[in-house]
DOKOL-927409 format. One record per residue (C-alpha): residue in three letters; chain; x, y, z; residue number from 1. Coordinates in steps of 0.001 Angstrom, whole numbers. Each point is the difference from the previous one (the first is absolute). Layout:
BEGIN
{r = Ala; c = A; c1 = X; c2 = Y; c3 = Z; k = NUM}
...
% end
This chain:
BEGIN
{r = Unk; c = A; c1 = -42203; c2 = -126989; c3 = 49856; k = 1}
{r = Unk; c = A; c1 = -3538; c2 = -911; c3 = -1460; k = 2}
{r = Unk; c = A; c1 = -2337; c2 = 2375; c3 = -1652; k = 3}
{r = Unk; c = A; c1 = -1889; c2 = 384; c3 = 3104; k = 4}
{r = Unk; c = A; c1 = 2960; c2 = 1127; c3 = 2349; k = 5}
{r = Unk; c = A; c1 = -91; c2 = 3011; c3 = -1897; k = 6}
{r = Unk; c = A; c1 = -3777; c2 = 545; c3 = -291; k = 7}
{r = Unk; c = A; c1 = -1423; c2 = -2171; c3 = 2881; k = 8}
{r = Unk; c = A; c1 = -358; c2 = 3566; c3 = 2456; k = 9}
{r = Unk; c = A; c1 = -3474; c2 = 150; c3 = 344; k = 10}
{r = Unk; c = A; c1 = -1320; c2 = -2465; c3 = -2504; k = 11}
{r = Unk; c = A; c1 = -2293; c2 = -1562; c3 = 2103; k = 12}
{r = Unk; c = A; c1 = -2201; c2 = 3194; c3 = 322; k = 13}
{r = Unk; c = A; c1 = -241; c2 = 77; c3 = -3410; k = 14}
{r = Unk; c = A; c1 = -669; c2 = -3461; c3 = -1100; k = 15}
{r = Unk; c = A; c1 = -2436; c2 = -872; c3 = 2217; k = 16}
{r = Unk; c = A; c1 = -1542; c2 = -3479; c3 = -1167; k = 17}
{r = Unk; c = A; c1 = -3554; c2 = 806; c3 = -1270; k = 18}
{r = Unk; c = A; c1 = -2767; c2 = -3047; c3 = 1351; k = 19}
{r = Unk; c = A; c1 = -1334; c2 = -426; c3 = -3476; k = 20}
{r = Unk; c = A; c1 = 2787; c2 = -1185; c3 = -1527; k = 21}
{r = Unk; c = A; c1 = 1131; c2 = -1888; c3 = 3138; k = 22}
{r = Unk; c = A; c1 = -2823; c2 = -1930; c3 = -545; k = 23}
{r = Unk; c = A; c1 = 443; c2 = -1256; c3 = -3347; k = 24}
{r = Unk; c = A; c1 = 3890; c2 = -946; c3 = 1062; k = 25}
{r = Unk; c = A; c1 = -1272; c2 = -1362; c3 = 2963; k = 26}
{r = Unk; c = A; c1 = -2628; c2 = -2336; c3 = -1985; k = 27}
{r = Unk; c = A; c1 = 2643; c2 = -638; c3 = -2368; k = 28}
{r = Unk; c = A; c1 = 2217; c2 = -2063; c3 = 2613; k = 29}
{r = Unk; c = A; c1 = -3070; c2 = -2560; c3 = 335; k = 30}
{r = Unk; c = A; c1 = -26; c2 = -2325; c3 = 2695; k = 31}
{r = Unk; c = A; c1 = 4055; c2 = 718; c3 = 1012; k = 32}
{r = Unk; c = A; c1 = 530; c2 = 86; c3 = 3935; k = 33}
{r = Unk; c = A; c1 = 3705; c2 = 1267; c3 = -336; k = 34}
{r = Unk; c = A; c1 = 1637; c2 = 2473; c3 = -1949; k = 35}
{r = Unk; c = A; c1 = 3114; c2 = 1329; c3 = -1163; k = 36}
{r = Unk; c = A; c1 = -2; c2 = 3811; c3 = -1399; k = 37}
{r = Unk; c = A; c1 = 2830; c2 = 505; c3 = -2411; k = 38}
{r = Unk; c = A; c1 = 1182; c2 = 3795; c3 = -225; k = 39}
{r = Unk; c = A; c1 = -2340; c2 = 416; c3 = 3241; k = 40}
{r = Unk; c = A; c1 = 669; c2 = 3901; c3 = 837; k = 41}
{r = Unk; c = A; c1 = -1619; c2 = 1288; c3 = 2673; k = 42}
{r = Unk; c = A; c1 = -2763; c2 = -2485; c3 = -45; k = 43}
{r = Unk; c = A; c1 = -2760; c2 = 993; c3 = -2371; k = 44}
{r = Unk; c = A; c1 = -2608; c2 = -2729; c3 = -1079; k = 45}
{r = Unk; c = A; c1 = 1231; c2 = -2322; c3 = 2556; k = 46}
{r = Unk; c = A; c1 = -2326; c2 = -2368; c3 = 660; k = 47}
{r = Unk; c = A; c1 = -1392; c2 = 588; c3 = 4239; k = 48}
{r = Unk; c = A; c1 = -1673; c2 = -3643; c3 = 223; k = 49}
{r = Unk; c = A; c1 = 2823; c2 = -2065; c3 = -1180; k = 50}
{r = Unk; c = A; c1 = 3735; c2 = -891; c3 = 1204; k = 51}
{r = Unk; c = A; c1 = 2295; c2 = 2482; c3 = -2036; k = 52}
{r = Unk; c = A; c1 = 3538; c2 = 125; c3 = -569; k = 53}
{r = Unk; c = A; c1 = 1655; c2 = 3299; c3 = -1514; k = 54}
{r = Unk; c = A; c1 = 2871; c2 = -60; c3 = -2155; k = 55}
{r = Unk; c = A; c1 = 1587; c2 = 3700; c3 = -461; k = 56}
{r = Unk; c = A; c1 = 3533; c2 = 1294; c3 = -1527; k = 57}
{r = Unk; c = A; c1 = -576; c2 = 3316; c3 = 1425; k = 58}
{r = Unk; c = A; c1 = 475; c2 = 633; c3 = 4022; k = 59}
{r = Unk; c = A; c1 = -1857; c2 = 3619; c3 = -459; k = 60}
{r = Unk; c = A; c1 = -2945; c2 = -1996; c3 = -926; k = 61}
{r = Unk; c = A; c1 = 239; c2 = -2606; c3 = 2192; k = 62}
{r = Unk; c = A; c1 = 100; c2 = 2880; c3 = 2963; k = 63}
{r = Unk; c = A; c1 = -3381; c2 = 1326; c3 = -1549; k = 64}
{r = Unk; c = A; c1 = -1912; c2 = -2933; c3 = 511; k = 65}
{r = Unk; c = A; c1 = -2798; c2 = 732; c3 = 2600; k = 66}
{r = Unk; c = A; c1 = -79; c2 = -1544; c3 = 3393; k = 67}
{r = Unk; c = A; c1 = -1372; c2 = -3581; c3 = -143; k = 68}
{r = Unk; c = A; c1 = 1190; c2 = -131; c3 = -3839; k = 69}
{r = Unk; c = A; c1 = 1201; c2 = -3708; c3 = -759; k = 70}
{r = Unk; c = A; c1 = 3195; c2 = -985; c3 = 793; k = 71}
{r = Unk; c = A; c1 = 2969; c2 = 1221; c3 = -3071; k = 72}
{r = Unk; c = A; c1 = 3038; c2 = -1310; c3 = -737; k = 73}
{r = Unk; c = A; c1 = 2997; c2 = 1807; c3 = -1888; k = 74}
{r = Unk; c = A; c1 = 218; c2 = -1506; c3 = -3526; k = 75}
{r = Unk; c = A; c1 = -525; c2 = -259; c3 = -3421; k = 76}
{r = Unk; c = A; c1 = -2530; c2 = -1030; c3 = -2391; k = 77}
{r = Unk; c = A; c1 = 2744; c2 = -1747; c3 = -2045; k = 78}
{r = Unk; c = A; c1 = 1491; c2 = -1730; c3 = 3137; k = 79}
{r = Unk; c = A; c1 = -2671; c2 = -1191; c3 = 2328; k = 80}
{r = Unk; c = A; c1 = 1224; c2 = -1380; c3 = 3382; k = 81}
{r = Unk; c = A; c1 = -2786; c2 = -2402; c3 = 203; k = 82}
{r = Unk; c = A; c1 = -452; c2 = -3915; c3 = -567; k = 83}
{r = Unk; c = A; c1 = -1463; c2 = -1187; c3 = -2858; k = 84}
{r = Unk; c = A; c1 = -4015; c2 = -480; c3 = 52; k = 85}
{r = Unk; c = A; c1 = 21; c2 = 1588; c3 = 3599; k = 86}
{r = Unk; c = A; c1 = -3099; c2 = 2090; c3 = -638; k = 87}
{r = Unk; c = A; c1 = -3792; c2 = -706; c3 = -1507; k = 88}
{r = Unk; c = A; c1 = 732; c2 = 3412; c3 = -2369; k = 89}
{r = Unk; c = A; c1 = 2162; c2 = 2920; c3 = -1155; k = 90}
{r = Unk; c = A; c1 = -1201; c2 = 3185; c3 = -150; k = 91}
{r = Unk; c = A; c1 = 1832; c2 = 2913; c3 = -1875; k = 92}
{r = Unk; c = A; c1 = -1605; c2 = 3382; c3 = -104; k = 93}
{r = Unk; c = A; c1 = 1388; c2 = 2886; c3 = -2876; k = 94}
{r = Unk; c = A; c1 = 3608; c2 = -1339; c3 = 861; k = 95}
{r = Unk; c = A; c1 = 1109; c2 = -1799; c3 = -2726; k = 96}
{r = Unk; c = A; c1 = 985; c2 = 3118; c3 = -2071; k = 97}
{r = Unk; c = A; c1 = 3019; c2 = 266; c3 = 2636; k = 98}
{r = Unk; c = A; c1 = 1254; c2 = -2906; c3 = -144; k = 99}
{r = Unk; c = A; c1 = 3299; c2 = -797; c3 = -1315; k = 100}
{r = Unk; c = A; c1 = -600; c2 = -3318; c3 = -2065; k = 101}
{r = Unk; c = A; c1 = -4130; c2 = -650; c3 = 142; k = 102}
{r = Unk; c = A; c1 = 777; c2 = -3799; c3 = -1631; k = 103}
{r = Unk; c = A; c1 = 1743; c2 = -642; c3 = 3111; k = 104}
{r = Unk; c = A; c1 = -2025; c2 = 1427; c3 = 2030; k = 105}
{r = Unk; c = A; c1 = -3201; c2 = -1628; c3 = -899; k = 106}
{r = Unk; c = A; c1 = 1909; c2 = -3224; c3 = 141; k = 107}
{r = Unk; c = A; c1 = 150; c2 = 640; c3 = 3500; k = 108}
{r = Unk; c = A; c1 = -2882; c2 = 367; c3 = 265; k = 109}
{r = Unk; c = A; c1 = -1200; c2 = -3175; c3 = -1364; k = 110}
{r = Unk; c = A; c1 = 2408; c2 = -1400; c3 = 2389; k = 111}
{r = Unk; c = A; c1 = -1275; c2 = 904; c3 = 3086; k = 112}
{r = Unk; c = A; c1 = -3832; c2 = -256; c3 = -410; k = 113}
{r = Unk; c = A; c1 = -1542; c2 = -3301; c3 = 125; k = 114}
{r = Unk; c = A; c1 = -3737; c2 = 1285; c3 = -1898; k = 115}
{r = Unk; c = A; c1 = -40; c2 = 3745; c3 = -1658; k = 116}
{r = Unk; c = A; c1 = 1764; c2 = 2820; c3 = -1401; k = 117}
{r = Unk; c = A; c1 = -1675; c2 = 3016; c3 = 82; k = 118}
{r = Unk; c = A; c1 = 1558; c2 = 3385; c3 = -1554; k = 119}
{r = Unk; c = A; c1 = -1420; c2 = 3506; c3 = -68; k = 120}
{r = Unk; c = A; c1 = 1724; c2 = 1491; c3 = -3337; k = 121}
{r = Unk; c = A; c1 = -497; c2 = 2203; c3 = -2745; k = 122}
{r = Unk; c = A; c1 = -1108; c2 = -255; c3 = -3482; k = 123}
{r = Unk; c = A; c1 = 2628; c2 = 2734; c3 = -1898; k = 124}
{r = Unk; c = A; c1 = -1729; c2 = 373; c3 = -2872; k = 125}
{r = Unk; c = A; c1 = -3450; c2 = 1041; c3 = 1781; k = 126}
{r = Unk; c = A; c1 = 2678; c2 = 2478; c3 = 1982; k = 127}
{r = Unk; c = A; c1 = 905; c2 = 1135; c3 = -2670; k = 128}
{r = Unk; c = A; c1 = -3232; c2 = 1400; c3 = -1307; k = 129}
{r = Unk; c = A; c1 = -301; c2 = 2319; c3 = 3049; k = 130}
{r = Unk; c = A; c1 = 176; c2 = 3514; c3 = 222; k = 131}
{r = Unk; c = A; c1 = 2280; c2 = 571; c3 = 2231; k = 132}
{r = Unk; c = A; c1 = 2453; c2 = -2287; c3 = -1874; k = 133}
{r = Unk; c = A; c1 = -1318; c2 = 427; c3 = -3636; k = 134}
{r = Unk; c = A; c1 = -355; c2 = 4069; c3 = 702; k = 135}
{r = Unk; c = A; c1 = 2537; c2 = 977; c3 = 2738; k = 136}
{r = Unk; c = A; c1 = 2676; c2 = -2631; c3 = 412; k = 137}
{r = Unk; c = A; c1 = 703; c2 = -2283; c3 = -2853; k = 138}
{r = Unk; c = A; c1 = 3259; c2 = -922; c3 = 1157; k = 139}
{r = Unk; c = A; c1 = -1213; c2 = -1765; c3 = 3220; k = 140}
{r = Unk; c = A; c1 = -216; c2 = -2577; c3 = -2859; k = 141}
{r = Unk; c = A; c1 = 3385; c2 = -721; c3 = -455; k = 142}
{r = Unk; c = A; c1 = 1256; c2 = 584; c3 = 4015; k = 143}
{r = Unk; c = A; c1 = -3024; c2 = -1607; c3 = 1625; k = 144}
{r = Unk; c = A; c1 = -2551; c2 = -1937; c3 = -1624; k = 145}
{r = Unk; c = A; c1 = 2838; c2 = -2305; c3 = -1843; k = 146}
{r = Unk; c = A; c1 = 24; c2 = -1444; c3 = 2928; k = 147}
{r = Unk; c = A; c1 = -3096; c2 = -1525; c3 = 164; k = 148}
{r = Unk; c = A; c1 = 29; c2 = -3504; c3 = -1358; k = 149}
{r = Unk; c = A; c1 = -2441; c2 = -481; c3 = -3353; k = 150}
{r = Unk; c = A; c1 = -3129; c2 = -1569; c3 = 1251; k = 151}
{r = Unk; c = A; c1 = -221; c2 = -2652; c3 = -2512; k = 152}
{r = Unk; c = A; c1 = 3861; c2 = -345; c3 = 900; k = 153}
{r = Unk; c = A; c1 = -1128; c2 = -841; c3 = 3848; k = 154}
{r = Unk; c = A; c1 = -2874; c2 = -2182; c3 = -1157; k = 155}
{r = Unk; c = A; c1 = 2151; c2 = -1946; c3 = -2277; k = 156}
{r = Unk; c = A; c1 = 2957; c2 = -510; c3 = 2817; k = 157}
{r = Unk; c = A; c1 = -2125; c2 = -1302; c3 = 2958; k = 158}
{r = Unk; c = A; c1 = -2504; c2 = -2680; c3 = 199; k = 159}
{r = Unk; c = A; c1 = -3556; c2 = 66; c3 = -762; k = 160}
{r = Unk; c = A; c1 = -111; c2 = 3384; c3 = 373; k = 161}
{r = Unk; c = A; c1 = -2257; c2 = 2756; c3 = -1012; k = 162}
{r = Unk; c = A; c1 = -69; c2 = 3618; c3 = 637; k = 163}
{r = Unk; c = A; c1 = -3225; c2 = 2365; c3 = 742; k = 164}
{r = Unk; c = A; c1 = -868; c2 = 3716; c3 = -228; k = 165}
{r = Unk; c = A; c1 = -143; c2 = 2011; c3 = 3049; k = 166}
{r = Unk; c = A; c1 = -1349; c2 = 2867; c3 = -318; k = 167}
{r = Unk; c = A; c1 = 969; c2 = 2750; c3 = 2170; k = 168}
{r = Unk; c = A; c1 = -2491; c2 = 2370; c3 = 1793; k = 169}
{r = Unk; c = A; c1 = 9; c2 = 4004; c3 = -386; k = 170}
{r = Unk; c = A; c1 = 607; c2 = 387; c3 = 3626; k = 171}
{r = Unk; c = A; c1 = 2261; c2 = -2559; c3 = 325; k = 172}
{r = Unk; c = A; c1 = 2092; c2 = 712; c3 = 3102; k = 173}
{r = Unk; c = A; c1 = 3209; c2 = -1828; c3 = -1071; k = 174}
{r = Unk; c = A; c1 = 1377; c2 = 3030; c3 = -1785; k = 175}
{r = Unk; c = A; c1 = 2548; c2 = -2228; c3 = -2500; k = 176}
{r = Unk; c = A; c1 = 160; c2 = 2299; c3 = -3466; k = 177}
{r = Unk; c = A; c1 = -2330; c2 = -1742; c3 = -2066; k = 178}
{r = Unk; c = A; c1 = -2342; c2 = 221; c3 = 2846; k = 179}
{r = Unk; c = A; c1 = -230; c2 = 3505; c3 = -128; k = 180}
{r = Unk; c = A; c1 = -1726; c2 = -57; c3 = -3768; k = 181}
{r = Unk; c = A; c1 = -3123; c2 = 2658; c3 = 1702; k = 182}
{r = Unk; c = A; c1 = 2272; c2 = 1985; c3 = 2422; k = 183}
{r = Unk; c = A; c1 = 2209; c2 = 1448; c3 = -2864; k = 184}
{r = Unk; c = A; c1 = 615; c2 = 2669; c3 = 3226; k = 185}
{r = Unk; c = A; c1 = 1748; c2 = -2864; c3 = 2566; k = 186}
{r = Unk; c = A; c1 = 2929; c2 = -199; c3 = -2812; k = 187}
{r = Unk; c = A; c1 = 1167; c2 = 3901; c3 = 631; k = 188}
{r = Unk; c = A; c1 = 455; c2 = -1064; c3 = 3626; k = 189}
{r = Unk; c = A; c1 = 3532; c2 = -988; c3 = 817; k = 190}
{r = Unk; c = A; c1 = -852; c2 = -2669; c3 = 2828; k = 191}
{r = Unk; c = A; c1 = -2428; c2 = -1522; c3 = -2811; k = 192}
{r = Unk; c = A; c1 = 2836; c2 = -268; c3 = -2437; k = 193}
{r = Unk; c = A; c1 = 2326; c2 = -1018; c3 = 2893; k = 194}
{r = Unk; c = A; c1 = -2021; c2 = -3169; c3 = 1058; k = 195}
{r = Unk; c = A; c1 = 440; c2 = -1287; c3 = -3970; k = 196}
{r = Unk; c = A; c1 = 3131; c2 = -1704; c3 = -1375; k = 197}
{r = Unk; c = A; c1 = -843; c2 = 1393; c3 = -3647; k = 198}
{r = Unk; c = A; c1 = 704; c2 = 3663; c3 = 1379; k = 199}
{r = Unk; c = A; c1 = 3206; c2 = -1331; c3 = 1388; k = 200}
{r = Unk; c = A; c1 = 1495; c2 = -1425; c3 = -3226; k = 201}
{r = Unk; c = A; c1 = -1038; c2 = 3264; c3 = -2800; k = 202}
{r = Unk; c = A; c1 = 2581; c2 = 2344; c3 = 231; k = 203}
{r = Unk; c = A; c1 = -491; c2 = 3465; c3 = 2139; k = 204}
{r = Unk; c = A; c1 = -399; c2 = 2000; c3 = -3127; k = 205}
{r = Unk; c = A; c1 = -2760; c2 = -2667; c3 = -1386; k = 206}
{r = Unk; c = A; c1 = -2041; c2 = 322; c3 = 3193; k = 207}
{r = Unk; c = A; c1 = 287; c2 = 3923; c3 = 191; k = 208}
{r = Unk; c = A; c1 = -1205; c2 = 53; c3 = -3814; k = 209}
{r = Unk; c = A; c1 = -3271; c2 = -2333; c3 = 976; k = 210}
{r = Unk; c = A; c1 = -1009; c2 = 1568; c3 = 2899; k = 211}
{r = Unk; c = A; c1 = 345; c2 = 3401; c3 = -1646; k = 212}
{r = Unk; c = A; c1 = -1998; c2 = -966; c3 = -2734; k = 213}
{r = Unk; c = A; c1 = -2318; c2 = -1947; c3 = 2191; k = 214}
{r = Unk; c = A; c1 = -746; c2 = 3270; c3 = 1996; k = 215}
{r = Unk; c = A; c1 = -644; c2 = 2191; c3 = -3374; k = 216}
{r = Unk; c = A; c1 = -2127; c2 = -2168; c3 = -889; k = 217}
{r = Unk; c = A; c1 = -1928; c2 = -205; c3 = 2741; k = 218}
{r = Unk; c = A; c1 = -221; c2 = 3798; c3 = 805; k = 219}
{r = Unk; c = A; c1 = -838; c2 = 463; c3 = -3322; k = 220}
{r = Unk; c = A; c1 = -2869; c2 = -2457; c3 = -83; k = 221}
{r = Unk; c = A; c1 = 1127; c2 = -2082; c3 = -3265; k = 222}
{r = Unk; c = A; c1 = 468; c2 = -2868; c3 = 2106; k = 223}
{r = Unk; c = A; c1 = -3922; c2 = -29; c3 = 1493; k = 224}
{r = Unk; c = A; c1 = -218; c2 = 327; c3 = -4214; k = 225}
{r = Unk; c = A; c1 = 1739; c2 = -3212; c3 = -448; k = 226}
{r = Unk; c = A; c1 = -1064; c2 = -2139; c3 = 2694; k = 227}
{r = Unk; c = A; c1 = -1926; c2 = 1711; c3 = 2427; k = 228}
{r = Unk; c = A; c1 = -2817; c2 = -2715; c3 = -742; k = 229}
{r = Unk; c = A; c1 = 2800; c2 = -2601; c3 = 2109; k = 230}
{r = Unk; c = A; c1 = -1163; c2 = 2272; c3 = 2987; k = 231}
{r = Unk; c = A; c1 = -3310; c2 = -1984; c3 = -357; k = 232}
{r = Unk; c = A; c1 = 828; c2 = -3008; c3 = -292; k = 233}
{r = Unk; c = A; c1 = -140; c2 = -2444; c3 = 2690; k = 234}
{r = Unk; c = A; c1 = 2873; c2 = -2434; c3 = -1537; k = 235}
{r = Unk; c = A; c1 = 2751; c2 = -176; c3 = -2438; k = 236}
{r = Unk; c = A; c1 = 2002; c2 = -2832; c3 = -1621; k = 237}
{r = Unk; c = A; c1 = 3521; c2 = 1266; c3 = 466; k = 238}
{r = Unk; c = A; c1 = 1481; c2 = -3485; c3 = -700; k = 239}
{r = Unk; c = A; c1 = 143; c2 = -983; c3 = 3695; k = 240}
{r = Unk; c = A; c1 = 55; c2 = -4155; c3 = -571; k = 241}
{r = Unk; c = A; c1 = -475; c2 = -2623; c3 = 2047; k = 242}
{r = Unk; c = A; c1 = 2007; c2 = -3133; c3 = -1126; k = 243}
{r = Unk; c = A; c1 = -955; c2 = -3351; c3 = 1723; k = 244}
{r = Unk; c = A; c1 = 1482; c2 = -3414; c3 = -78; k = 245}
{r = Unk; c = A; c1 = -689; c2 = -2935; c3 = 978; k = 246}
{r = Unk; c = A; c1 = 2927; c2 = -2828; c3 = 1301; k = 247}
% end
């Protein structure tokens, strides 16, 4: 059973795709006609205009994904039933942190596309350095954001690559936990946290101690004292990357 068996239930409300970023993973894939989606879910940042193919451990996602979604298959990132070169790109979207070996998984991934690699990642020590980490849950460190492939690691592994900031909007509406850096409220919700992995992998007691402490601090006002100027501002580098490269 996959991460996302247990917390798939009504992800998709939750982490709707937001068209901003879209856009920038969209523009990212370049001139590819066809694309495979490694770690797929239910769909998000799918590209409407071209030929997609999902790939997708988890069968609670893969029963989320809207009508007229593309076609998924049942596999693995590592393990890609697909012949080699047989699409113009591959696309992989905040999945690589669940994979089970990401150096075997990417070399799938250079397998099967003929052009472009595109991957939508995160940058762990810009993660680290926000407050809901840094303040609240330090140890979504260790259980989480290892996970997360260094950026210089990724640049240095595939070819010609290079990775780009992308900066995610205050009213973004995918609700993923760095998103949420103005809306320190959406975190005491437990649908928010449900639609994360990182809430899945702290322990009970962690979780109950940061969203206890999240709440004082709100009621209280000392968090408005610390960062209230983030309700403001229209954009935030939470280390969202976008890693390109070029076959």
């Amino acid at each position: 059973m996959t991460s996302y068996d247990e917390m798939g239930l009504g992800y998709a409300e939750v982490r709707r795709p937001d068209p901003r970023l879209a856009e920038r993973i969209w523009d990212a894939l370049g001139s590819a006609r066809t694309v495979v989606n490694v770690g797929a879910g239910t769909g998000s940042y799918e590209p409407p205009d071209r030929e997609v193919l999902a790939v997708e451990p988890s069968a609670v996602m893969i029963a989320q994904r809207p009508a007229g979604a593309a076609p998924a298959i049942q596999a693995t990132a590592e393990s890609l039933p697909l012949g080699d070169r047989s699409f113009d790109a591959a696309l992989a979207v905040l999945s690589m942190q669940h994979w089970e070996d990401v150096e075997r998984g990417l070399s799938e991934m250079v397998r099967v596309a003929r052009r472009r690699i595109v991957l939508v990642t995160i940058d762990v020590d810009v993660l680290a350095d926000m407050w809901i980490v840094r303040d609240y849950a330090p140890e979504a460190l260790a259980v989480h954001a290892s996970g997360f492939p260094a950026i210089d690691s990724l640049i240095g592994t595939l070819p010609r690559a290079r990775a780009d900031v992308l900066p995610v909007p205050r009213d973004c509406s995918d609700g993923f936990m760095a998103a949420l850096w103005a809306t320190p409220e959406a975190h005491l919700h437990a649908n928010v946290r449900a639609a994360s992995s990182v809430w899945h992998q702290l322990p009970d007691q962690v979780v109950e101690r940061t969203v206890a402490a999240l709440r004082r601090d709100l009621e209280s006002g000392r968090w408005d004292e610390c960062y209230g100027r983030l309700r403001e501002t229209s954009a935030l580098d939470v280390g969202l990357r976008v890693v390109r490269a070029e076959l």
